[in-house]
C-alpha positions in Angstrom: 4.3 3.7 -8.4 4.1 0.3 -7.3 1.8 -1.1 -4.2 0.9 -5.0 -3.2 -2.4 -5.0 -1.5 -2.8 -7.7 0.7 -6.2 -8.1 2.2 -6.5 -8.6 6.1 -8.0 -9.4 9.1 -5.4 -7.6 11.4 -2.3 -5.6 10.6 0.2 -3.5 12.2 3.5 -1.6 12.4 6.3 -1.6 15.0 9.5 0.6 14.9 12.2 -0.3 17.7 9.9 -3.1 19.5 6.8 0.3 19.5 3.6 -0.4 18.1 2.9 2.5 16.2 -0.3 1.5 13.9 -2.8 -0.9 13.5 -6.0 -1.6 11.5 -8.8 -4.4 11.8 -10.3 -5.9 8.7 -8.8 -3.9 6.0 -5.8 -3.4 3.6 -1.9 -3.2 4.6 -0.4 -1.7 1.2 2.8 -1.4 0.7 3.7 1.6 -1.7 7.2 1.6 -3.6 7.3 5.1 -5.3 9.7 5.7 -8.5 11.7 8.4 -9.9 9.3 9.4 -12.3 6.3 8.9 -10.6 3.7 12.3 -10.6 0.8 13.3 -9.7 -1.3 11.5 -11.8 0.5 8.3 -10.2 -0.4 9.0 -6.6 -4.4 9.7 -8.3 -4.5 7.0 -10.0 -3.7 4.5 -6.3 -5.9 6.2 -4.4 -8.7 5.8 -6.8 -8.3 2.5 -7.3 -6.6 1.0 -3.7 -10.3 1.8 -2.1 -12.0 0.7 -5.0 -10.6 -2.7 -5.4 -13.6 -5.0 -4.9 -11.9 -7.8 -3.6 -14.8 -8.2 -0.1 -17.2 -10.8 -0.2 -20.6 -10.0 -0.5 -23.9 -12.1 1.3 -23.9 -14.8 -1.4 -19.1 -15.1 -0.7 -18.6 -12.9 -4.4 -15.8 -10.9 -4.1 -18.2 -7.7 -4.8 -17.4 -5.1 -2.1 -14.9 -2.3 -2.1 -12.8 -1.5 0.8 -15.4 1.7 0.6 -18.6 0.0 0.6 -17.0 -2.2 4.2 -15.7 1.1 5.9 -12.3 -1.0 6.2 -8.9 0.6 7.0 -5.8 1.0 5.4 -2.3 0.0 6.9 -0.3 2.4 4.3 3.3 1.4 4.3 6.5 2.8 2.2 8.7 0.1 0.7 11.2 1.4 -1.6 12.3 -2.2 -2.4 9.6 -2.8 -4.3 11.1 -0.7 -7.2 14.0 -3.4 -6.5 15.9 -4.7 -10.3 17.3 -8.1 -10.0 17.6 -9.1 -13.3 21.3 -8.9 -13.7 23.1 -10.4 -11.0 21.5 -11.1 -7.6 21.8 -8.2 -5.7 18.4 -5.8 -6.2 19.6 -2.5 -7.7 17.1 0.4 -6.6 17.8 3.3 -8.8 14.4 3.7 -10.2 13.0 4.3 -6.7 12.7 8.0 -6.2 14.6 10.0 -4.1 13.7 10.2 -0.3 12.3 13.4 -0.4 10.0 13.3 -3.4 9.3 9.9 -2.3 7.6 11.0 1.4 5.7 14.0 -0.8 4.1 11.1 -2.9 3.8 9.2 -0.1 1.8 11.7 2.1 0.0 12.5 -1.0 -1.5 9.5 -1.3 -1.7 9.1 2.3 -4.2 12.2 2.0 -5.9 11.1 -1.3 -7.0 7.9 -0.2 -8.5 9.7 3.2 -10.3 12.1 1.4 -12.4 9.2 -0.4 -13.9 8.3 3.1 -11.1 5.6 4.6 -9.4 5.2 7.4 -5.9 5.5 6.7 -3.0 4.8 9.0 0.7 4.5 8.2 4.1 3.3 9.0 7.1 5.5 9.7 8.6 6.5 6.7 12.6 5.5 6.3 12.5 3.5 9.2 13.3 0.3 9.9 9.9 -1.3 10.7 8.3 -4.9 11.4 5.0 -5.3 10.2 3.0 -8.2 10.9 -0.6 -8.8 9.3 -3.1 -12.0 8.8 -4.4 -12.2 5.4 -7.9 -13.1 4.6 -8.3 -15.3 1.7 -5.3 -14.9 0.9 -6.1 -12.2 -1.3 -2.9 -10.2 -2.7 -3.5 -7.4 -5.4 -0.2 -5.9 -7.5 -0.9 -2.5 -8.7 1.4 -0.5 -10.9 0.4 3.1 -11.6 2.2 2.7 -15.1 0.0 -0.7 -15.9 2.8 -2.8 -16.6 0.7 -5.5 -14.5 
């Protein structure tokens, strides 16, 4: 399981021109789910998404957890992020998981990362979506559940 974790002032999802979701001060993470993701995978994110302690604190350290701010999280599906380009140019996804597996993961997590104490809204899973967002910092975290990174 793959996420980027962008940190952010504002962030939001349309589908077809709607506005469907949107967070203040918070994370928008995008979450690219593999074939042989488990379990364990979708723990191991929602433990550490919230966790990340990437928030200044009064003296401008990044100290603070998502957790400790009572931000929000933007969750979003992106199978592309499981995308192989390293032969030829076009991205070759068959390490992504199937649709179906994927959106169990997916809500999974969804309800993982709630149960820690955040406020977690989402996209619309297999749709085509545009998601704006204004990063503060810019701070961008890459997670992989398998700790390739």
């Amino acid at each position: 399981m793959r996420a980027v974790v962008q940190k952010v002032v504002k962030g939001e999802v349309a589908v077809d021109g709607r506005l469907i979701s949107s967070i203040g001060r918070g994370f928008v993470v995008f979450i690219g789910i593999s074939i042989d993701d488990k379990d364990e995978d979708v723990l191991y994110m929602a433990d550490k998404i919230p966790n990340l302690r990437v928030f200044e604190d009064e003296e401008g350290k990044m100290n603070l957890s998502l957790l400790e701010l009572n931000g929000e999280i933007l969750l979003i599906s992106q199978f592309t992020l499981l995308g192989d380009v390293r032969k030829g140019r076009r991205p070759n996804f068959m390490t992504a998981a199937k649709p179906e597996r994927a959106l169990y993961l997916f809500n999974m997590l969804e309800d993982k990362i709630r149960e820690k104490g955040c406020i977690v809204k989402t996209g619309k899973f297999q749709a085509m979506m545009q998601v704006s967002l204004i990063n503060d910092g810019p701070v961008t975290i890459l997670l992989d559940s398998k700790k390739i990174f």
